[in-house]
C-alpha angles and dihedrals in degrees: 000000000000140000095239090162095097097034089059096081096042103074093058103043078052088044099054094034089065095046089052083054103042081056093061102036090054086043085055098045086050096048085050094052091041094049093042090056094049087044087045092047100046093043086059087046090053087042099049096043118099124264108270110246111236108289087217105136104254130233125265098245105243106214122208124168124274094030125132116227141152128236121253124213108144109194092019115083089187137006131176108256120187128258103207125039092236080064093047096045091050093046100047085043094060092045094061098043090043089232112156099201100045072061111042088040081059097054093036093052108033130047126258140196149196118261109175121205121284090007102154107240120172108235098237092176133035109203113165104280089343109101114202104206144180121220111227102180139034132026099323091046107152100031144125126232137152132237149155126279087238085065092064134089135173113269097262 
């Protein structure tokens, strides 16, 4: 018969050394899973995301009258913009007091109206930063309003 007394032992050191491996093996096999899906998932966010526009500081716009131009208004598809310059220069004077009723005072006593992003406007008066245009397209064709060099742009 055999000597079994040293083998005793050893089925069950094997035993347990497999199992401590199988755990890492399936933990591995887990973290590699987990990590793949979030490396699978962000490469479809970067793929999916629009193409970055040039990050070149732009130029300033420079009007003169008689340009053509377009307003420019990224984020905003359409914004009031006043009518008359006493409107323009209350507004743009509470603003920047932060004063609610020399606003409020501008919107409730001129007339206002709706100018959308990239819309194309003829700059009729050069005053300073305040921009007299002419809408050419859309329901206020025709029109006269008053705005800030910053929200003007080159026609594309």
């Amino acid at each position: 018969m055999r000597d079994l007394s040293n083998h005793d032992t050893m089925p069950i050191a094997s035993a347990t050394r497999i199992t401590q491996t199988a755990r890492f093996t399936a933990a591995g096999a887990l973290a590699a899973v987990v990590i793949g899906w979030w490396l699978l998932l962000g490469s479809a966010v970067i793929w999916l995301m629009p193409e970055p526009v040039a990050s070149a500081t732009p130029k300033p716009f420079a009007a003169v009258r008689g340009q053509t131009a377009r307003i420019h208004q990224p984020g905003i598809p359409s914004w009031p913009i006043p009518v008359e310059r006493v409107a323009f220069d209350e507004a743009r004077l509470g603003f920047q007091e932060s004063d609610e009723a020399a606003i409020m005072h501008a919107f409730a006593a001129y007339e206002w109206i709706e100018a959308t992003h990239d819309q194309p406007v003829w700059i009729v008066t050069v005053d300073g930063d305040a921009i007299q245009i002419e809408l050419l397209e859309g329901l206020y064709a025709g029109d006269r309003a008053w705005l800030k060099t910053r929200n003007l742009a080159p026609l594309h």
